[in-house]
mmCIF entry with sequence, helices, sheets and N, C-alpha, C, O atoms, coordinates in Angstrom:
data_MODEL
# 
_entry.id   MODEL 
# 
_entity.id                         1 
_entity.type                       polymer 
_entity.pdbx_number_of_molecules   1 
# 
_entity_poly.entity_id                      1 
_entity_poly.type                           'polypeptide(L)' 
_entity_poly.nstd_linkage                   no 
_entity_poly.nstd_monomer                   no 
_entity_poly.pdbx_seq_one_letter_code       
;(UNK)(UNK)(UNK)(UNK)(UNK)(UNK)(UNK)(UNK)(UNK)(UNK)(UNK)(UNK)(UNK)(UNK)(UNK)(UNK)
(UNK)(UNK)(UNK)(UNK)(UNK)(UNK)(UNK)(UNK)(UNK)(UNK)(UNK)(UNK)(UNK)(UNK)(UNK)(UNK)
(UNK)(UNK)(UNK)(UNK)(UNK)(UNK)(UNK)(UNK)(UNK)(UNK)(UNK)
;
_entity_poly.pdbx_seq_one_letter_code_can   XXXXXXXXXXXXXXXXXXXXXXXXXXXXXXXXXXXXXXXXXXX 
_entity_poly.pdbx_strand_id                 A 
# 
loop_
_entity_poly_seq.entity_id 
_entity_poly_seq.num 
_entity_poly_seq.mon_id 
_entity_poly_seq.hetero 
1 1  UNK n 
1 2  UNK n 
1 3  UNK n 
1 4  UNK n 
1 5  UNK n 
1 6  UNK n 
1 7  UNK n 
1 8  UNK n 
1 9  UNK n 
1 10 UNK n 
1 11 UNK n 
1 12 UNK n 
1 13 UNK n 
1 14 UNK n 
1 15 UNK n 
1 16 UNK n 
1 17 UNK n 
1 18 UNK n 
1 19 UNK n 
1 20 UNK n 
1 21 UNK n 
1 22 UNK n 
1 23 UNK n 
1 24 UNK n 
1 25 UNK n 
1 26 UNK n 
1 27 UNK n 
1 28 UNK n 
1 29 UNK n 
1 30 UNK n 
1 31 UNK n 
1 32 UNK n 
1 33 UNK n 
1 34 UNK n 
1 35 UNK n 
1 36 UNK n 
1 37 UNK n 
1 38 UNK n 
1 39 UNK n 
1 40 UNK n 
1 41 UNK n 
1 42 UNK n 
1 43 UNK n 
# 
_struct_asym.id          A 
_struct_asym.entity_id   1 
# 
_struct_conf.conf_type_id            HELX_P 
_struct_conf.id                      HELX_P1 
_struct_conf.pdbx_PDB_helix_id       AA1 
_struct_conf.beg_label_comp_id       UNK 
_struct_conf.beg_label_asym_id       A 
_struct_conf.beg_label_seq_id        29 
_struct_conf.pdbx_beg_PDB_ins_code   ? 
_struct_conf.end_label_comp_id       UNK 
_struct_conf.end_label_asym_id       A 
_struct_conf.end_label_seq_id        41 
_struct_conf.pdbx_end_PDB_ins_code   ? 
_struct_conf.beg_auth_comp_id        UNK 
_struct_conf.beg_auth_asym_id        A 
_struct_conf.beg_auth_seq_id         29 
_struct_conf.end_auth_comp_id        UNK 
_struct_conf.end_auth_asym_id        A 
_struct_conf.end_auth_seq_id         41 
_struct_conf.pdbx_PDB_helix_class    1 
_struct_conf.details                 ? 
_struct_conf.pdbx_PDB_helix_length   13 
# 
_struct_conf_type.id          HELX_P 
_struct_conf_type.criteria    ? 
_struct_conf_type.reference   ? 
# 
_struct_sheet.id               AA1 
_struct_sheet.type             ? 
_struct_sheet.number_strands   2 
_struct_sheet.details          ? 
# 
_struct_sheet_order.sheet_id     AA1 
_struct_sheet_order.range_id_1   1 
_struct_sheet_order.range_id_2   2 
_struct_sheet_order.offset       ? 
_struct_sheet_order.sense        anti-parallel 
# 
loop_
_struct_sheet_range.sheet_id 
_struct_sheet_range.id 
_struct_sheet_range.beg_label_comp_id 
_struct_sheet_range.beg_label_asym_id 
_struct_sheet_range.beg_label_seq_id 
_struct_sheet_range.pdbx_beg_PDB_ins_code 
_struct_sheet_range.end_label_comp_id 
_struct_sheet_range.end_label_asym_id 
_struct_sheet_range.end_label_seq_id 
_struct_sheet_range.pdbx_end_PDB_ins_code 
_struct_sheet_range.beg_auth_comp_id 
_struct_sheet_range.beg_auth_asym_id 
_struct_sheet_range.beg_auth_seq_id 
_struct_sheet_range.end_auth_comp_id 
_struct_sheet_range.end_auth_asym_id 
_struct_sheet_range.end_auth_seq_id 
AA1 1 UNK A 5  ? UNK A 6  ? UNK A 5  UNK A 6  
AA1 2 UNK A 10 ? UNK A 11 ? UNK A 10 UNK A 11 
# 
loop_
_atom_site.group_PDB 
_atom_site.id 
_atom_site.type_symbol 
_atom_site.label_atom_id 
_atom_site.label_alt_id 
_atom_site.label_comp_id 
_atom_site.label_asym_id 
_atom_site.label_entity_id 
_atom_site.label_seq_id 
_atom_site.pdbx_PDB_ins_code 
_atom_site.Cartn_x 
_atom_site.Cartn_y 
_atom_site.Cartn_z 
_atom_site.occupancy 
_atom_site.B_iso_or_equiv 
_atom_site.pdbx_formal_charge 
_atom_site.auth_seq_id 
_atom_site.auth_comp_id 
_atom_site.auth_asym_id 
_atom_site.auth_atom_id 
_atom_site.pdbx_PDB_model_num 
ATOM 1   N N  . UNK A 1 1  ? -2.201  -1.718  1.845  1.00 0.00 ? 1  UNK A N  1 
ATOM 2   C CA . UNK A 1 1  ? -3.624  -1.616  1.677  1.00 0.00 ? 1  UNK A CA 1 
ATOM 3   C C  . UNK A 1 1  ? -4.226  -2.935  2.150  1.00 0.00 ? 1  UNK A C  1 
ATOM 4   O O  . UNK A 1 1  ? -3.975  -4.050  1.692  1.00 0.00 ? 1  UNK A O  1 
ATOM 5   N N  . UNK A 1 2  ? -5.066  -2.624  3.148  1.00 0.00 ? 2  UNK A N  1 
ATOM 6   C CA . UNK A 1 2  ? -5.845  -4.167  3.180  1.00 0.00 ? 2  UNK A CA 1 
ATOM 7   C C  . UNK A 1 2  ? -7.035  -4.033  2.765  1.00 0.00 ? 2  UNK A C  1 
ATOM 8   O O  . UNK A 1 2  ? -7.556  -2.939  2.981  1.00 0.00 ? 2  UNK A O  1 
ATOM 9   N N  . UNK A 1 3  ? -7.957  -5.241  1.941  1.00 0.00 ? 3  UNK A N  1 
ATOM 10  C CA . UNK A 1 3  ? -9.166  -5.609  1.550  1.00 0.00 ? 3  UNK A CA 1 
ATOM 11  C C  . UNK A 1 3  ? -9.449  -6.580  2.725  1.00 0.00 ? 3  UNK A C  1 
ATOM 12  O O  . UNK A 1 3  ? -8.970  -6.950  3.797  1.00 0.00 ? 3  UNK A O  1 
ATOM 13  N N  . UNK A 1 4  ? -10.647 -6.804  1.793  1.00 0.00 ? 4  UNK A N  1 
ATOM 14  C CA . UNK A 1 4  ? -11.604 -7.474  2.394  1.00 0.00 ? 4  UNK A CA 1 
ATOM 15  C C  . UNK A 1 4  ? -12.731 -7.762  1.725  1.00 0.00 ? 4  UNK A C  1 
ATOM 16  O O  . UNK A 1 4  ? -12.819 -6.988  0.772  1.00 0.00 ? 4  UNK A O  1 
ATOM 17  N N  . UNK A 1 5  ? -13.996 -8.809  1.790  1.00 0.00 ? 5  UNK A N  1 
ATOM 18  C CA . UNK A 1 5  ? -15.088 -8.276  0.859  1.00 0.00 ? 5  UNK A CA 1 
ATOM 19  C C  . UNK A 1 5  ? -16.785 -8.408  2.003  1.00 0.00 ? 5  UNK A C  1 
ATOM 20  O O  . UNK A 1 5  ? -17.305 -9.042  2.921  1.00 0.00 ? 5  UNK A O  1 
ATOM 21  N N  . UNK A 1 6  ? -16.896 -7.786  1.476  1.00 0.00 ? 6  UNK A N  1 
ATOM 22  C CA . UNK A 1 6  ? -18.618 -7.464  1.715  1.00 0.00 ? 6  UNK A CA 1 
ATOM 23  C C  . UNK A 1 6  ? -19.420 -8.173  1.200  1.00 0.00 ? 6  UNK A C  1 
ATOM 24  O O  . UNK A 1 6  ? -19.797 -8.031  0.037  1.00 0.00 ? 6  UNK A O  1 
ATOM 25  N N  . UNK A 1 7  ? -19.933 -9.319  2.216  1.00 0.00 ? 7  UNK A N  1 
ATOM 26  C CA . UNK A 1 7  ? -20.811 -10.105 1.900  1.00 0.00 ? 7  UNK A CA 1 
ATOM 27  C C  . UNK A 1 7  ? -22.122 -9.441  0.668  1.00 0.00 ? 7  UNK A C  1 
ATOM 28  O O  . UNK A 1 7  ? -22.801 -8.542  1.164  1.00 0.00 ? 7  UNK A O  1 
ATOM 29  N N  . UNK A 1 8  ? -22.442 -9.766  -0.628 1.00 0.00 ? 8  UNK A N  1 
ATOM 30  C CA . UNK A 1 8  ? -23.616 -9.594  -1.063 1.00 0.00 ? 8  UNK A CA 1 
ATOM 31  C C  . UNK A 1 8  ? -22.944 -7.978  -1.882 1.00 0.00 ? 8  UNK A C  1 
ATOM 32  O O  . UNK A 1 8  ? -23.602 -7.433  -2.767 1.00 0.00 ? 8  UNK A O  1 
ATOM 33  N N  . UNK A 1 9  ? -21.800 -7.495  -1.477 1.00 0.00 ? 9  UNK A N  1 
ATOM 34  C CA . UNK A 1 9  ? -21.618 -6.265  -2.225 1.00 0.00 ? 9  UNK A CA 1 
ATOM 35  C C  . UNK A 1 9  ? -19.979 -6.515  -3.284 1.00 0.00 ? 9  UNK A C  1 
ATOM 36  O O  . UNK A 1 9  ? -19.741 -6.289  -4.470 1.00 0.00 ? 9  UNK A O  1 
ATOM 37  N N  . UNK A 1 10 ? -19.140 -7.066  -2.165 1.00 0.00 ? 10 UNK A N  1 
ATOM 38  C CA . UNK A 1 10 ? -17.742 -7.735  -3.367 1.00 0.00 ? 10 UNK A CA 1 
ATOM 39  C C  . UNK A 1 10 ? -16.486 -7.235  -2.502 1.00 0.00 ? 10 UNK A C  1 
ATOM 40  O O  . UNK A 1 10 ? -16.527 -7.346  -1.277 1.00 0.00 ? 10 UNK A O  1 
ATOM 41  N N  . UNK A 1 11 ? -15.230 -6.615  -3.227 1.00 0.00 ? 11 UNK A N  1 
ATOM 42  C CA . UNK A 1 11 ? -14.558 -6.747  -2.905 1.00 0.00 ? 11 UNK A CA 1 
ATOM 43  C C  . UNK A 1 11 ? -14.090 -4.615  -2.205 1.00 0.00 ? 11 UNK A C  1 
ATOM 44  O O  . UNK A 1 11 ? -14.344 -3.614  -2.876 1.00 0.00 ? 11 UNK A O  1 
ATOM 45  N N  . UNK A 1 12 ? -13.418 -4.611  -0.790 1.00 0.00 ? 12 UNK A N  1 
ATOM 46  C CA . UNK A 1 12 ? -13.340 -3.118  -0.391 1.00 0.00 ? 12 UNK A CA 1 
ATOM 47  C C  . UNK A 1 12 ? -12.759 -2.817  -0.017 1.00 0.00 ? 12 UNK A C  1 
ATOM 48  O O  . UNK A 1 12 ? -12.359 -3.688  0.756  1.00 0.00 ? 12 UNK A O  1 
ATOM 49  N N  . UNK A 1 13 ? -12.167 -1.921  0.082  1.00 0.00 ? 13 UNK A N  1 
ATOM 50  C CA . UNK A 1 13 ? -10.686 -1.471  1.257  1.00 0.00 ? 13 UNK A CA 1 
ATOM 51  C C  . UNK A 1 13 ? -10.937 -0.878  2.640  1.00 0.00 ? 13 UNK A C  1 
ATOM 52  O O  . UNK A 1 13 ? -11.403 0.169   3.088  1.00 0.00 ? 13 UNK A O  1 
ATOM 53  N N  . UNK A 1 14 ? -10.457 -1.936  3.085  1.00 0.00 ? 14 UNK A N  1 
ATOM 54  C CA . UNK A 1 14 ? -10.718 -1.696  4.366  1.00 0.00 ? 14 UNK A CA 1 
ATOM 55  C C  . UNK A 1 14 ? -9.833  -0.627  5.279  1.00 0.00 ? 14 UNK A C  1 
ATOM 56  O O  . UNK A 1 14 ? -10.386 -0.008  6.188  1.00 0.00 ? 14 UNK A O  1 
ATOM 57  N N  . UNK A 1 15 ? -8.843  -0.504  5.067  1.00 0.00 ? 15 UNK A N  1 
ATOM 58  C CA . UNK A 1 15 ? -7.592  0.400   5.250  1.00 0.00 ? 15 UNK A CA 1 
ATOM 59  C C  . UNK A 1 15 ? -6.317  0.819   3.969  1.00 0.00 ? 15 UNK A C  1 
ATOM 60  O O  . UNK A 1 15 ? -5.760  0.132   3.113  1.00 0.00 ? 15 UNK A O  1 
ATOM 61  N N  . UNK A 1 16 ? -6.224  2.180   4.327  1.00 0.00 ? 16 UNK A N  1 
ATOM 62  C CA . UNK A 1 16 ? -5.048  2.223   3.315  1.00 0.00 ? 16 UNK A CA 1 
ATOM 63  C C  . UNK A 1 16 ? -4.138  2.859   3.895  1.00 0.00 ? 16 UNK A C  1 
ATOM 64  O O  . UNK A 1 16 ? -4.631  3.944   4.204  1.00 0.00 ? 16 UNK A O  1 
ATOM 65  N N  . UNK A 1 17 ? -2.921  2.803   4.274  1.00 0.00 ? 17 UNK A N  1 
ATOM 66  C CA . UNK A 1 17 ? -1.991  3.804   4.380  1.00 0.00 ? 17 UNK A CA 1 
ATOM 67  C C  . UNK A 1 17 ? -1.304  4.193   3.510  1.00 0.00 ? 17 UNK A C  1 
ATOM 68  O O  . UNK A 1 17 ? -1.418  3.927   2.313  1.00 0.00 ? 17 UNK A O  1 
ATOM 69  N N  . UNK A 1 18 ? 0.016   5.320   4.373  1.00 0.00 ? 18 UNK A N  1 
ATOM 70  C CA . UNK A 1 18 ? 0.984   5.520   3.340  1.00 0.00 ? 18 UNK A CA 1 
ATOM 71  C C  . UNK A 1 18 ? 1.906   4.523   3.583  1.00 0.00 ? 18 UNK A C  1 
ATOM 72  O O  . UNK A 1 18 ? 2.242   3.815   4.532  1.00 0.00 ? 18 UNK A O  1 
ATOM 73  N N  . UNK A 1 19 ? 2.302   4.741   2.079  1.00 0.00 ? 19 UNK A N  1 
ATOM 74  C CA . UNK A 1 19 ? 3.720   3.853   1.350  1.00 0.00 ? 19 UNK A CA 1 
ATOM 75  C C  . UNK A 1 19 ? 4.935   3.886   2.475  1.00 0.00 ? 19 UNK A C  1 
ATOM 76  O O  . UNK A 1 19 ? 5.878   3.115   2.299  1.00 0.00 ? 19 UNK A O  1 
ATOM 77  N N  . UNK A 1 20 ? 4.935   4.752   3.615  1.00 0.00 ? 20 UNK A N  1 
ATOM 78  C CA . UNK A 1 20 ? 6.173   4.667   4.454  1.00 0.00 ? 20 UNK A CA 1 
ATOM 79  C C  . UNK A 1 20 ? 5.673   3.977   5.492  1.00 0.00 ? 20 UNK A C  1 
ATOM 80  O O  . UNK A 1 20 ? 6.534   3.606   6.290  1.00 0.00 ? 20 UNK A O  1 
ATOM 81  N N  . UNK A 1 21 ? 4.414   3.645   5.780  1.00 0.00 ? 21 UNK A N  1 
ATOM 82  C CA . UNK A 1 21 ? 3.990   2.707   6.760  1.00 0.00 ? 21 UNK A CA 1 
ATOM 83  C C  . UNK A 1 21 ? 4.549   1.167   6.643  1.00 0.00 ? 21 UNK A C  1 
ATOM 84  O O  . UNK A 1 21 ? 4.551   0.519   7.689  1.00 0.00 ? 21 UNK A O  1 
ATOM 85  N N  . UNK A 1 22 ? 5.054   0.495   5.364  1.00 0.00 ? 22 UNK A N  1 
ATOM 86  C CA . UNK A 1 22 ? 4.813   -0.924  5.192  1.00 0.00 ? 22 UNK A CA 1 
ATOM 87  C C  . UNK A 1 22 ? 5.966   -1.198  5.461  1.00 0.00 ? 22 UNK A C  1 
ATOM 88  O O  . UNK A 1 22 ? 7.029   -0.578  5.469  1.00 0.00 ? 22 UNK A O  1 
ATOM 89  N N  . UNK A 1 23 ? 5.643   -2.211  5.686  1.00 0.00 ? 23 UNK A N  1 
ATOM 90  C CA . UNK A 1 23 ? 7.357   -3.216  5.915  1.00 0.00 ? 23 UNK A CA 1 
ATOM 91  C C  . UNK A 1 23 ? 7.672   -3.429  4.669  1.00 0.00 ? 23 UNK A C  1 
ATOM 92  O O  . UNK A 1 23 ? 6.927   -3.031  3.773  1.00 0.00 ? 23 UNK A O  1 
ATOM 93  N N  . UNK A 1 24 ? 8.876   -4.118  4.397  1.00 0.00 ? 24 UNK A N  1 
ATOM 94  C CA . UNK A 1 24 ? 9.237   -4.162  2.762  1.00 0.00 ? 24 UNK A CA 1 
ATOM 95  C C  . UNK A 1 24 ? 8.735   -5.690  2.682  1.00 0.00 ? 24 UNK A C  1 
ATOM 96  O O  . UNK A 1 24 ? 8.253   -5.805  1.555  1.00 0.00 ? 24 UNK A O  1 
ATOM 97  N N  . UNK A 1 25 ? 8.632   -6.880  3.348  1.00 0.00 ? 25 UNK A N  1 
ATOM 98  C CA . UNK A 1 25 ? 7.945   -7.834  3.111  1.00 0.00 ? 25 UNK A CA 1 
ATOM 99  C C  . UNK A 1 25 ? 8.739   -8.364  2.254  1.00 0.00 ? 25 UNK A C  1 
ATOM 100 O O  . UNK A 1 25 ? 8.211   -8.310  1.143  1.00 0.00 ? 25 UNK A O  1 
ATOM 101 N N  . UNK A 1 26 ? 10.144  -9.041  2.216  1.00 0.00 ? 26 UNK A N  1 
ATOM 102 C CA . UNK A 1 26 ? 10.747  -9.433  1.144  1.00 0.00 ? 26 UNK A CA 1 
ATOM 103 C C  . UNK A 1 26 ? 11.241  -8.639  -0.093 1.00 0.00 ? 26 UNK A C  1 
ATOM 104 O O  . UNK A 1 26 ? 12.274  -8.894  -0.712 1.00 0.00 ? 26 UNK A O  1 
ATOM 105 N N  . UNK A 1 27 ? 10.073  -7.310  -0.462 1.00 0.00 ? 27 UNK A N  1 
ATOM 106 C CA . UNK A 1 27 ? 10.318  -6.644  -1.673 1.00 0.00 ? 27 UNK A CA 1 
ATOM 107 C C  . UNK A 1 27 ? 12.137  -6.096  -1.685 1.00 0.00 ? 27 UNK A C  1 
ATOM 108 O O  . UNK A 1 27 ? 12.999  -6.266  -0.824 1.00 0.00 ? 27 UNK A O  1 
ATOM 109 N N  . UNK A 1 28 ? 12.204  -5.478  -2.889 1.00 0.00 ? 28 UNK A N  1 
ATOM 110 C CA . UNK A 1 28 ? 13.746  -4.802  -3.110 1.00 0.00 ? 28 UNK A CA 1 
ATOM 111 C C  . UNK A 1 28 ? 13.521  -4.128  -2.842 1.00 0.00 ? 28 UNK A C  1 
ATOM 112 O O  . UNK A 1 28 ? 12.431  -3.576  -2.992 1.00 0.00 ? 28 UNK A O  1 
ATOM 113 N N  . UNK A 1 29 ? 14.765  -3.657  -2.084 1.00 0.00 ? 29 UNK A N  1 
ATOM 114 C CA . UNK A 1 29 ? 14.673  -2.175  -1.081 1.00 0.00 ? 29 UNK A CA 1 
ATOM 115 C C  . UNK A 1 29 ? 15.104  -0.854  -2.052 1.00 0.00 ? 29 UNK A C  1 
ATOM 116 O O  . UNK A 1 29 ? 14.885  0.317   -1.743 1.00 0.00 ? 29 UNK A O  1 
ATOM 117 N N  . UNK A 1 30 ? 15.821  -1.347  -3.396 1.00 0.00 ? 30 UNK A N  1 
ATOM 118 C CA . UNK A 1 30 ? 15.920  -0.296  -4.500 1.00 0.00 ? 30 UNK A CA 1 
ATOM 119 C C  . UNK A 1 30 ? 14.501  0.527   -4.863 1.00 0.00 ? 30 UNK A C  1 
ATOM 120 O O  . UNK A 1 30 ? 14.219  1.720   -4.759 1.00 0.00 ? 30 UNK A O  1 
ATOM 121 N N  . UNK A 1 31 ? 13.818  -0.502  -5.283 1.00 0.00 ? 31 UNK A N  1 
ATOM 122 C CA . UNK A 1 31 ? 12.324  -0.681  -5.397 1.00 0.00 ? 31 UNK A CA 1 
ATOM 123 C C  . UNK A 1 31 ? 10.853  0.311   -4.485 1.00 0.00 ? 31 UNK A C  1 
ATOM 124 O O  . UNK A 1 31 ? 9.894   1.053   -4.697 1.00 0.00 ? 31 UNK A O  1 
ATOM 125 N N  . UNK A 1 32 ? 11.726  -0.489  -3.258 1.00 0.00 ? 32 UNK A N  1 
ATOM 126 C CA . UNK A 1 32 ? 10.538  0.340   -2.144 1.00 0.00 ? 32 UNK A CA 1 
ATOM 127 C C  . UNK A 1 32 ? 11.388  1.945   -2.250 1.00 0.00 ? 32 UNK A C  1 
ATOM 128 O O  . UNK A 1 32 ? 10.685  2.955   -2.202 1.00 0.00 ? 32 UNK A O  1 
ATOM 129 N N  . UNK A 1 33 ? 12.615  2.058   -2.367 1.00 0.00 ? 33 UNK A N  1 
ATOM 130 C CA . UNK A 1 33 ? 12.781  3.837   -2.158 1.00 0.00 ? 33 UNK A CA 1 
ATOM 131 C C  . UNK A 1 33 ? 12.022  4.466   -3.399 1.00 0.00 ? 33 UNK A C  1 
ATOM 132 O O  . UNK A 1 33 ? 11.688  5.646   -3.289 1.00 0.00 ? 33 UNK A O  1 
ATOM 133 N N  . UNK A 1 34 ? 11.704  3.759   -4.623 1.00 0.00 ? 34 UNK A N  1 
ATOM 134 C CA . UNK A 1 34 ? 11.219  4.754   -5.541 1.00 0.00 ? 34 UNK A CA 1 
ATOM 135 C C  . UNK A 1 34 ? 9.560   4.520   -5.794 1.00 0.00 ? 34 UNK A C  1 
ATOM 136 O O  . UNK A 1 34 ? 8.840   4.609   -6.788 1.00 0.00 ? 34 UNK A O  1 
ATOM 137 N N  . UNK A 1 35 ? 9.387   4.258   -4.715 1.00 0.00 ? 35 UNK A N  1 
ATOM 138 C CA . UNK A 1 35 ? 7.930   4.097   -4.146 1.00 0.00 ? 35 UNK A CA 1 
ATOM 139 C C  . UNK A 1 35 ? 7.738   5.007   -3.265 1.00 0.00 ? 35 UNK A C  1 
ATOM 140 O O  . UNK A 1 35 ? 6.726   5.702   -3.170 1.00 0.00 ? 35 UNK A O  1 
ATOM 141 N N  . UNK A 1 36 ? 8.663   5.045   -2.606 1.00 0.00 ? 36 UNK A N  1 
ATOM 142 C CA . UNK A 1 36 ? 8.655   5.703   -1.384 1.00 0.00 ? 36 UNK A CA 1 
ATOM 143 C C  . UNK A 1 36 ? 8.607   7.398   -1.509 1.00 0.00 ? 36 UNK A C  1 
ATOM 144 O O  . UNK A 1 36 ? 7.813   8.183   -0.991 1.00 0.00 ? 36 UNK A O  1 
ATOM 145 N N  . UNK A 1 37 ? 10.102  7.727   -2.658 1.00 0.00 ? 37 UNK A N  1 
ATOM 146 C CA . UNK A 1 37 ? 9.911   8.768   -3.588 1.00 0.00 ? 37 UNK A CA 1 
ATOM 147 C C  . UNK A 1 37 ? 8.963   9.356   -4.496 1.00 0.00 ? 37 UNK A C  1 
ATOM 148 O O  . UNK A 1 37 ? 9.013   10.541  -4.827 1.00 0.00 ? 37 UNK A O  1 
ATOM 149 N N  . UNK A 1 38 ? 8.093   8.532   -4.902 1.00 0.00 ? 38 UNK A N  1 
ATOM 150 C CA . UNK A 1 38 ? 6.784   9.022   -5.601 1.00 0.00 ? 38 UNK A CA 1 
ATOM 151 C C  . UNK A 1 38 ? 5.904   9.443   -4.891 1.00 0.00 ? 38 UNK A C  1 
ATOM 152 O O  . UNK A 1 38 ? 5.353   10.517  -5.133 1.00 0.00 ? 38 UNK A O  1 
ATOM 153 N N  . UNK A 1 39 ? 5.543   8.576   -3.717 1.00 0.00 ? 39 UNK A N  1 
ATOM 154 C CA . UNK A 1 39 ? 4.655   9.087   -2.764 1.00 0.00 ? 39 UNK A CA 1 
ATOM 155 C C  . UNK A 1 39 ? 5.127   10.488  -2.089 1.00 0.00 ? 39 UNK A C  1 
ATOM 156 O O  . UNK A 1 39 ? 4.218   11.317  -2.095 1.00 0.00 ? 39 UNK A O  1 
ATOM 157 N N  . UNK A 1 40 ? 6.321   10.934  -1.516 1.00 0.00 ? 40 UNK A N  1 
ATOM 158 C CA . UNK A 1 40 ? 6.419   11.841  -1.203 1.00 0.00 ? 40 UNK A CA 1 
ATOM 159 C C  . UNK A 1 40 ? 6.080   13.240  -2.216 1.00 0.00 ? 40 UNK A C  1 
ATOM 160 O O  . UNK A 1 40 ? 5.335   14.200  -2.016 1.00 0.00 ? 40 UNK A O  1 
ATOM 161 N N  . UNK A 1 41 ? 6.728   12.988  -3.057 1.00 0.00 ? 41 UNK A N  1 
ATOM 162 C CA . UNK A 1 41 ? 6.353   13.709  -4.245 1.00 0.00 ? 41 UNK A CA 1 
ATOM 163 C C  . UNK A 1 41 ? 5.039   13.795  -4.680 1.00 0.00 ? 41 UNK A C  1 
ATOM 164 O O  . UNK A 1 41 ? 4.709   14.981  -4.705 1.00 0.00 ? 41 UNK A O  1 
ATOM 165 N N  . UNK A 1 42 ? 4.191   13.096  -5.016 1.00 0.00 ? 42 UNK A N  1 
ATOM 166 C CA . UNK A 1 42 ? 2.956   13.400  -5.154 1.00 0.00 ? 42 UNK A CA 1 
ATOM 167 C C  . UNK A 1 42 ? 1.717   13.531  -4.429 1.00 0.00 ? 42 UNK A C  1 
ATOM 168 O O  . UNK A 1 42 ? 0.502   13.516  -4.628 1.00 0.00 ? 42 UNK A O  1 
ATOM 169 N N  . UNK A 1 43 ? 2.960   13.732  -3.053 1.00 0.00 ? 43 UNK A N  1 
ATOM 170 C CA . UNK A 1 43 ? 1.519   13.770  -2.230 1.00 0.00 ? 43 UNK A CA 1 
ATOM 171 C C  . UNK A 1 43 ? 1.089   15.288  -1.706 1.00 0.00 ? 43 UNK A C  1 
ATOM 172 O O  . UNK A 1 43 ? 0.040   15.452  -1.083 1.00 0.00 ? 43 UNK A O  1 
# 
């Protein structure tokens, strides 16, 4: 998800994807599959 903020309005999302778009960025890769698993599932 990236933010951003809007001068005079605060803070907004500027983009969101899905959870299989991201790099793992350091995170645990145990971690990102049951992220990864929820999203499929509830989507």
């Amino acid at each position: 998800m990236d933010v951003g903020v809007i001068q005079g309005r605060g803070w907004a999302v500027v983009e969101q994807n899905a959870a299989w778009g991201a790099g793992l960025y350091g995170c645990d890769p145990i971690e990102v599959l049951e992220v990864l698993r929820y999203a499929v599932v509830a989507a």
